[in-house]
C-alpha positions in Angstrom: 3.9 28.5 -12.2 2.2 29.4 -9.1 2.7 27.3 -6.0 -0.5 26.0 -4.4 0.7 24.6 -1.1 -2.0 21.8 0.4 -1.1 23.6 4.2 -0.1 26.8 4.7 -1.2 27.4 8.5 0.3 25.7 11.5 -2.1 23.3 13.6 -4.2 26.3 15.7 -5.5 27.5 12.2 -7.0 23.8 11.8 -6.7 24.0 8.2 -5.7 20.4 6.7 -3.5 19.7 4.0 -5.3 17.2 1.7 -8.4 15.7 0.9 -9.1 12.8 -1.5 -10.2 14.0 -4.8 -11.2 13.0 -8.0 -11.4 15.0 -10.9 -12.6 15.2 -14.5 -9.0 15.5 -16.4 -11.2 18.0 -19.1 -8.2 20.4 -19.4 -10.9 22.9 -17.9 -8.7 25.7 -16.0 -7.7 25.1 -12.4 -9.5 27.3 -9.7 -8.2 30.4 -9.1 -8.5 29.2 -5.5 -5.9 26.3 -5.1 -7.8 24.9 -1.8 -10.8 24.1 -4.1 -11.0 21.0 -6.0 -13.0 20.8 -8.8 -14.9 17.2 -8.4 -14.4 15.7 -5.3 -15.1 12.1 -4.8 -13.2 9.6 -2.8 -13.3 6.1 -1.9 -13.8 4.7 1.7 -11.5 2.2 3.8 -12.1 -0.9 5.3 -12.7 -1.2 8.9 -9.0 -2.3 10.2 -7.0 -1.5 6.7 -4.9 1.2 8.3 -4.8 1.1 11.9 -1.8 3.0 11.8 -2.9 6.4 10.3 -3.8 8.9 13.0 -5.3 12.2 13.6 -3.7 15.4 14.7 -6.1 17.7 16.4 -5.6 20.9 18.3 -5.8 19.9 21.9 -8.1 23.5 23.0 -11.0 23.0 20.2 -11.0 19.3 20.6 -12.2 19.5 24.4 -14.9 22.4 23.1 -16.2 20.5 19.7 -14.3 17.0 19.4 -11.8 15.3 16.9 -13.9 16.2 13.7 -13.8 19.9 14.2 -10.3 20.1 15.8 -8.4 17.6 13.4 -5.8 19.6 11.2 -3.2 17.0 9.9 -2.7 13.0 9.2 0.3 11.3 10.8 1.5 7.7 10.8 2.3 5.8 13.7 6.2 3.9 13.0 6.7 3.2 16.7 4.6 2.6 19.8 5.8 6.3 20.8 6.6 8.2 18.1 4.1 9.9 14.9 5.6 10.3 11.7 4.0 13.8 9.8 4.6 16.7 7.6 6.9 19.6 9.0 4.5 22.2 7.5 1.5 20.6 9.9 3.8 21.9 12.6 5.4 25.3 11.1 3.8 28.4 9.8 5.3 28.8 6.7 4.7 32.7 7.0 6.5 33.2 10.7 8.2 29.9 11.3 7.3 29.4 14.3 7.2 26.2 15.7 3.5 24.6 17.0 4.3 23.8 20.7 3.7 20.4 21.8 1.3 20.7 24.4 -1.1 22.5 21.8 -1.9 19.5 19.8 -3.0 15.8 20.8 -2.8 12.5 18.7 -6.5 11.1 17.8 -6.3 6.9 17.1 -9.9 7.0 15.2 -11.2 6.0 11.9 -14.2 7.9 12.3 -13.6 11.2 13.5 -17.1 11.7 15.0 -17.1 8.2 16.7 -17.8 8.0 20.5 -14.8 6.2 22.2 -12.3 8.5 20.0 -8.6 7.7 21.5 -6.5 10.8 22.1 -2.6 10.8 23.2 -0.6 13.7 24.1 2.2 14.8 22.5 5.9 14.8 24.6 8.1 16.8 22.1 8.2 17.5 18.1 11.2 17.1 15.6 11.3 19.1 12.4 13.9 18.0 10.0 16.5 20.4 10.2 16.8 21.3 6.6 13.3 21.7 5.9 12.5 24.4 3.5 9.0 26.0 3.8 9.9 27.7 0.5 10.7 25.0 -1.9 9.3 22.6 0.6 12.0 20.4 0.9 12.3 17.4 3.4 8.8 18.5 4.8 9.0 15.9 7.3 8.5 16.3 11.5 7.9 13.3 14.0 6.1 14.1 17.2 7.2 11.9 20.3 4.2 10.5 22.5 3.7 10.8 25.9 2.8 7.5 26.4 3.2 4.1 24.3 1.3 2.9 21.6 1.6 -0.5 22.3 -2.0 -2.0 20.8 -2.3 -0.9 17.4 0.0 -2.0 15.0 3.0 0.1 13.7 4.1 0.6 9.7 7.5 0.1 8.8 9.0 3.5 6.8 10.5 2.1 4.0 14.3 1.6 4.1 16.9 2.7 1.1 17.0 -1.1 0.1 13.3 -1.6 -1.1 13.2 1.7 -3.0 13.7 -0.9 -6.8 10.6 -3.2 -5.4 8.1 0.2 -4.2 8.9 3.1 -6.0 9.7 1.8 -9.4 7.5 4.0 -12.5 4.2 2.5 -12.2 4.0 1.1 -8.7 1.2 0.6 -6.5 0.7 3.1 -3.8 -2.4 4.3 -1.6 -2.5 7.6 0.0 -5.1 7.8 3.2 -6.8 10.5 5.2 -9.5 13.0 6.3 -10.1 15.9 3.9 -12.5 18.1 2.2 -14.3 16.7 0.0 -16.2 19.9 -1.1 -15.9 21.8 -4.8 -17.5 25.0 -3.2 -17.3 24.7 0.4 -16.5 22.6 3.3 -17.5 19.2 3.5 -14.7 17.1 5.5 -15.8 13.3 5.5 -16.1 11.7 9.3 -14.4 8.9 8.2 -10.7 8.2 6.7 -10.5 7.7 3.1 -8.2 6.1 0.4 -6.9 7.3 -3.0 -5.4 4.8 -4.9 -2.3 6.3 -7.2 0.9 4.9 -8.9 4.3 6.9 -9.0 5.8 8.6 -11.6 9.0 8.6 -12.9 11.3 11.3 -11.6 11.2 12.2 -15.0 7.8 13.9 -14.4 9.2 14.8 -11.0 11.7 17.1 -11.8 12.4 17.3 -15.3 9.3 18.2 -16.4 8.6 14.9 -18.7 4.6 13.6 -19.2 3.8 10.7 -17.8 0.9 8.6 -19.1 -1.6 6.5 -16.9 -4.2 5.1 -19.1 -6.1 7.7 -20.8 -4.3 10.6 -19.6 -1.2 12.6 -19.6 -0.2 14.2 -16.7 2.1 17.4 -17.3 5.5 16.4 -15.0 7.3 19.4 -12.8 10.3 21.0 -13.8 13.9 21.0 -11.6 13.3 24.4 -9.9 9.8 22.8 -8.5 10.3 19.2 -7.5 13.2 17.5 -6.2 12.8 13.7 -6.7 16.4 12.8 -4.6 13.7 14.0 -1.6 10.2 14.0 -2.7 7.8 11.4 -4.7 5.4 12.2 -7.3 2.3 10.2 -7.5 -1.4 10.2 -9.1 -4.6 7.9 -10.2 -6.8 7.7 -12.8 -10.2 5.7 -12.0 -12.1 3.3 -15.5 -13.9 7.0 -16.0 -10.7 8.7 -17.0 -10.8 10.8 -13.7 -8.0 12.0 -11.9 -7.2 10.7 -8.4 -5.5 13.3 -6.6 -5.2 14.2 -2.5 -6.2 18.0 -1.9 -6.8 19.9 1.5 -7.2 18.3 4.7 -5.0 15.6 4.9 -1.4 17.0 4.6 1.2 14.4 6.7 -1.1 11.5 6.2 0.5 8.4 4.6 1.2 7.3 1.0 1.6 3.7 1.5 3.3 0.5 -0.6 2.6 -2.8 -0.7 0.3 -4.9 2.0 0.1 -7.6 4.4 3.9 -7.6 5.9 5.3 -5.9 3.0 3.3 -2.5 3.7 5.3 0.2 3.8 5.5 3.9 4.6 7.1 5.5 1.3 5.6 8.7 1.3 4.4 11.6 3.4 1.5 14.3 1.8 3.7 17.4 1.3 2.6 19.7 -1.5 0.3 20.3 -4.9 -0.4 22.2 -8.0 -4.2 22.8 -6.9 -5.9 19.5 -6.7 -6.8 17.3 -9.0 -5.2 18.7 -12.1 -2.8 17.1 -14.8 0.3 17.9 -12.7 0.8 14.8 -9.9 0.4 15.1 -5.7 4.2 15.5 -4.3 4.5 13.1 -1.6 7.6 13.9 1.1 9.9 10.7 -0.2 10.4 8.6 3.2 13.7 6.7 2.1 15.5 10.1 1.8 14.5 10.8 5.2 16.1 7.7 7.3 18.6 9.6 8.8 16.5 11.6 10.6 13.8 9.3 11.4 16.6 6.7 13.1 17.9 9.5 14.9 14.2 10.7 16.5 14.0 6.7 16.9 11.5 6.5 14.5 11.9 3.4 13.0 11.3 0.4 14.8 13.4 -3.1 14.7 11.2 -6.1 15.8 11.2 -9.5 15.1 7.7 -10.8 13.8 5.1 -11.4 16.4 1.9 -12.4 14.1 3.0 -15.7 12.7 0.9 -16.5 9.2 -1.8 -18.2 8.1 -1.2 -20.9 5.2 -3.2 -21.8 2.3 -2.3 -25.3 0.6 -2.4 -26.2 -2.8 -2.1 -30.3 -3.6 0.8 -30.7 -6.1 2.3 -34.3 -7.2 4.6 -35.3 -4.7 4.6 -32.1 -3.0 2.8 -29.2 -1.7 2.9 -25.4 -2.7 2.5 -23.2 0.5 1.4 -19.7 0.7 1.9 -17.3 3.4 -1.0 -14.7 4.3 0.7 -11.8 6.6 -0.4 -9.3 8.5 1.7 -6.2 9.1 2.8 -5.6 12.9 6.2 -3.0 12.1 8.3 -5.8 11.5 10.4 -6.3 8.6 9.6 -9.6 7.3 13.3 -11.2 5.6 11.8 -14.8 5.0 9.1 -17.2 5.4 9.9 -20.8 5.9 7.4 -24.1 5.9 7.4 -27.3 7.2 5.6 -30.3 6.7 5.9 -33.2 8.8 5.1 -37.0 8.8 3.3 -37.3 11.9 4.4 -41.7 11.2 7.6 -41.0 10.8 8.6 -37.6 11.9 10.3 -37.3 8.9 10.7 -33.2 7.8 10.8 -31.0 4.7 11.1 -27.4 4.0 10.2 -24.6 1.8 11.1 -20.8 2.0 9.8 -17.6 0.4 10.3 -14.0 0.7 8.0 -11.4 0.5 6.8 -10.0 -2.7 6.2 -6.6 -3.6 4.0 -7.3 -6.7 0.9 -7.9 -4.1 0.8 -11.4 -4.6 1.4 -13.6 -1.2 4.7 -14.9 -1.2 4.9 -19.3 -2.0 7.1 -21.9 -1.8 6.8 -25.5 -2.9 7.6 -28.5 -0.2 8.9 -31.1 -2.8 10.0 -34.8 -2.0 6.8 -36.1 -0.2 5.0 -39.1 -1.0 1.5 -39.5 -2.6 -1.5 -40.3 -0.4 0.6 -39.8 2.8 -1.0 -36.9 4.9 1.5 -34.8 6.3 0.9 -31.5 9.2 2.0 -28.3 7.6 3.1 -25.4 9.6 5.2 -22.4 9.2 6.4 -18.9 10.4 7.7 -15.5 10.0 11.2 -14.3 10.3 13.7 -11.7 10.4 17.3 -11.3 11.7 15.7 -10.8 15.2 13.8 -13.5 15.9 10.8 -15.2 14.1 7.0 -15.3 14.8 5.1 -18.0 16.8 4.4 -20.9 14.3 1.2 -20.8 12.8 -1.7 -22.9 12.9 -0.6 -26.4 11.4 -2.7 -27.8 8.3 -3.1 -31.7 7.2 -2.8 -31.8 3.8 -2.1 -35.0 1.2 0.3 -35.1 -1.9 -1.8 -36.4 -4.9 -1.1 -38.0 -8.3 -2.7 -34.5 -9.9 -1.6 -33.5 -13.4 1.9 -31.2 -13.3 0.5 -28.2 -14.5 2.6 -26.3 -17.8 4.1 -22.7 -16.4 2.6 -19.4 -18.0 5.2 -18.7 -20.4 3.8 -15.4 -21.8 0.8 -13.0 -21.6 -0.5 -10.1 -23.9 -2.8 -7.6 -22.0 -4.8 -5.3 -24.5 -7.4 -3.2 -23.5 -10.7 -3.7 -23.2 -10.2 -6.3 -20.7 -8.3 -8.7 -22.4 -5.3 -11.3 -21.8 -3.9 -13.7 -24.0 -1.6 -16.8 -22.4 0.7 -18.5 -23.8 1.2 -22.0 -21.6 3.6 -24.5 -22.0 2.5 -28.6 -22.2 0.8 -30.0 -18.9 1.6 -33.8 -18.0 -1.7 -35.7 -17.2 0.9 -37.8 -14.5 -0.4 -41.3 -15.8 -3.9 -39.9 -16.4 -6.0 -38.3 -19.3 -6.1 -34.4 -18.6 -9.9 -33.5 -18.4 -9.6 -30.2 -18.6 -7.3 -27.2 -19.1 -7.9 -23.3 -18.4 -6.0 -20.3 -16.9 -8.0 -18.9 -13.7 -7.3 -15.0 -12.9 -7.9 -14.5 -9.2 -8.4 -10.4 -8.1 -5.8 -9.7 -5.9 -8.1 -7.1 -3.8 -10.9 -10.0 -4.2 -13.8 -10.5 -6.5 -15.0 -12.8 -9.3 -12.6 -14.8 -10.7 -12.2 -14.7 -14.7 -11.2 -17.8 -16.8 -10.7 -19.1 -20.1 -9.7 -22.8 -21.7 -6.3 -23.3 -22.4 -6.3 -24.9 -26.3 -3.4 -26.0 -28.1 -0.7 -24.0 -25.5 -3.1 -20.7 -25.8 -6.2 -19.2 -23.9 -8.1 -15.6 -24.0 -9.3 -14.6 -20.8 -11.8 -11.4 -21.2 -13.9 -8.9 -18.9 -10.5 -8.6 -16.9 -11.1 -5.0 -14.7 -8.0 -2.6 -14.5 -6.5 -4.0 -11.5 -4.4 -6.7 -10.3 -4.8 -10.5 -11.1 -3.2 -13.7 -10.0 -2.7 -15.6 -12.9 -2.7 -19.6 -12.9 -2.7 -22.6 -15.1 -5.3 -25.0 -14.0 -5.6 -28.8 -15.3 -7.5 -31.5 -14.2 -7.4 -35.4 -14.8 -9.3 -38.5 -12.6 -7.3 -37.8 -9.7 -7.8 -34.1 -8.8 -6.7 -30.1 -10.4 -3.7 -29.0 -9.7 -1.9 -25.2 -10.2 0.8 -24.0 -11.5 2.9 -20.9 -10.2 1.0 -17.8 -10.0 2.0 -14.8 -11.6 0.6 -11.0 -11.5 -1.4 -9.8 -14.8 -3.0 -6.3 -14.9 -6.1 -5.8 -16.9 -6.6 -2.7 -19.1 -9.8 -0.8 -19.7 
């Protein structure tokens, strides 16, 4: 098998590592040229969603052309000072010599051709010290900063304990960057873009096992290619039954896990067979990595500094609480909520932890009194500290029908899920109505069907992720239960 490596110049050849591609999996031949994808596509990022992905440009072409012409590499920022990248944006993998750090500069833009683009010089650069150009083992580097990053927010690399919650077969991850986009050229997108992938098993990452995502079967690598103790494999396939797959252009970007103040750095872009194909993208695997990264000071410790914003659902004698975060490097441990009886003074608490499913993390306030209206607020914490308290909210506890809990679902394709639900208790009133609501985690149009006799059928569910909840109604109000995470199938 033929190694196609995504970068094999340092950073004064300006040639990227990956771009976002997606390709037809027709079992057509690769190219013979393993920088050229074979359908490109892409999808584009929100303004804000990843504040923390940066551009490495070669200092010398950017003050002739700019950021867009002079960009080589993606990096992630883990610390106000310090970039987290690939080792082979930084090594030439022919010489091995090492890119000096005065040659390249640190570009904070989403748009590479935007007017006020941000650039930071570079202090010093760390290579791991058993990277392997050749086998392309622990392809990781961090670049120090001249100067503090202190305004745009950080992302935690993800630590050995949360490898079961964000690298489990099947898992969510997004991989980001600048990269061309081109089947028979060059055509590198101003703006950053987004590929949306799961991982594999390290089956298919080093012992050469398939791995199925809907339509398609992905060939795995065998033991003498990929190394899944250091390395991640990982790949997408869109409703058309095309592979998602990073390709030139954006080699040390970010492959990301989870969101809000669960996001996580997991992966680094390291290597491919071409782009695009039915083998997977190999992603540097960050956990493996801590070591090093603690001892360049890569990895930051803070206590929480955003505190979150609450949403309230009305339950009988209580109140369910759910925390919306927003990622600032900390490492979230536990949410807590309190509502208070501004008559009394009298105090009750929930707490939650962060979930790694994508749903927002809950808890339930229990033990409050109907029609009294009580001031909810609530924060952030970690073993360092905790966030400023957010914004309080009045809310009232309401005779509302207990809702019965999702006890099973069935997703088949075509957009289908059937519920089982256990019995709902009108709470001294006739239930009106009954029906299961699916709520698109990423947003959207909400997709529901009746709940009759402890069953509903919910259809035209998309192939993402849903928030699942039984919803009944009597004289009083609605009420929800618990939610819980459905995927739809195509």
């Amino acid at each position: 098998m033929a190694w196609a490596m995504r970068a094999t110049t340092t950073a004064a050849a300006l040639v990227g590592a990956l771009a976002l591609v997606v390709a037809p999996a027709s079992g057509l031949p690769a190219s013979a040229d393993g920088a050229r994808p074979r359908v490109v596509n892409g999808q584009p990022t929100v303004a804000g969603q990843f504040p923390f992905v940066v551009a490495l440009v070669d200092a010398a072409r950017f003050e002739r052309e700019g950021a867009f012409q002079a960009q080589f590499c993606g990096g992630s920022l883990t610390t106000p000072t310090t970039i987290v990248t690939a080792a082979h944006c930084i090594v030439d993998e022919k010489t091995g010599r090492q890119d000096d750090a005065s040659s390249m500069l640190v570009a904070i833009a989403e748009n590479l051709k935007a007017a006020d683009i941000r650039v930071v010089r570079v202090s010093s650069i760390a290579v791991h010290p058993e990277y392997d150009p050749v086998m392309v083992k622990n392809d990781v580097a961090v670049l120090t900063l001249s100067e503090p990053v202190t305004d745009i927010p950080i992302i935690m690399p993800m630590r050995p304990g949360d490898v079961a919650d964000y690298l489990v077969p099947g898992a969510p991850v997004t991989v980001v960057g600048w990269g061309n986009q081109s089947i028979n050229g060059s055509s590198y997108p101003e703006a950053m873009r987004l590929g949306a992938l799961v991982v594999f098993p390290d089956g298919a990452c080093g012992r050469n096992e398939p791995y199925t995502i809907g339509s398609i079967t992905f060939d795995g690598f065998n033991w003498d290619e990929a190394k899944p103790a250091l390395m991640i494999c990982a790949a997408g396939v869109t409703e058309a039954g095309k592979v998602i797959d990073a390709c030139q252009g954006d080699s040390g970007g970010p492959l990301v896990g989870g969101e809000g103040a669960a996001l996580r750095l997991v992966g680094v872009v390291s290597w491919g067979e071409d782009c695009g194909t039915r083998h997977p993208g190999v992603y540097t695997r960050i956990v493996a990595m801590t070591d090093f990264l603690m001892a360049q000071n890569a990895i930051s410790t803070l206590a929480p500094t955003l505190a979150p914003v609450l949403g309230i659902d009305v339950l009988s004698g209580g109140l369910r609480v759910t925390f919306a975060t927003t990622s600032d490097g900390s490492a979230i441990g536990t949410l807590a909520a309190t509502a208070t009886d501004p008559a009394t003074g009298a105090t009750a608490n929930c707490f939650a932890t962060p979930r790694r499913d994508r749903l927002s993390p809950f808890c339930t306030i229990t033990g409050l009194a109907n029609g009294a209206t009580y001031s909810v607020s609530g924060i952030s914490a970690n073993t360092l500290g905790n966030s400023p308290p957010a914004a309080p909210v009045a809310a009232v506890p309401a005779a509302v029908p207990i809702p019965g809990a999702i006890r099973a679902v069935s997703v088949s394709s075509g957009g289908q899920a059937r519920f089982r639900v256990g019995a709902s208790d009108g709470n001294g009133a006739a239930i009106s109505s009954a029906r299961v609501d699916c709520v698109p985690v990423a947003g959207g149009a909400t997709r529901s069907g009746r709940v009759v006799k402890g069953a509903s059928l919910v259809t035209r569910l998309a192939a993402q992720r849903y928030a699942c909840a039984v919803v009944v109604a009597n004289t009083v109000g609605e009420a929800r239960s618990n939610p819980r995470l459905v995927v739809g199938r195509r």
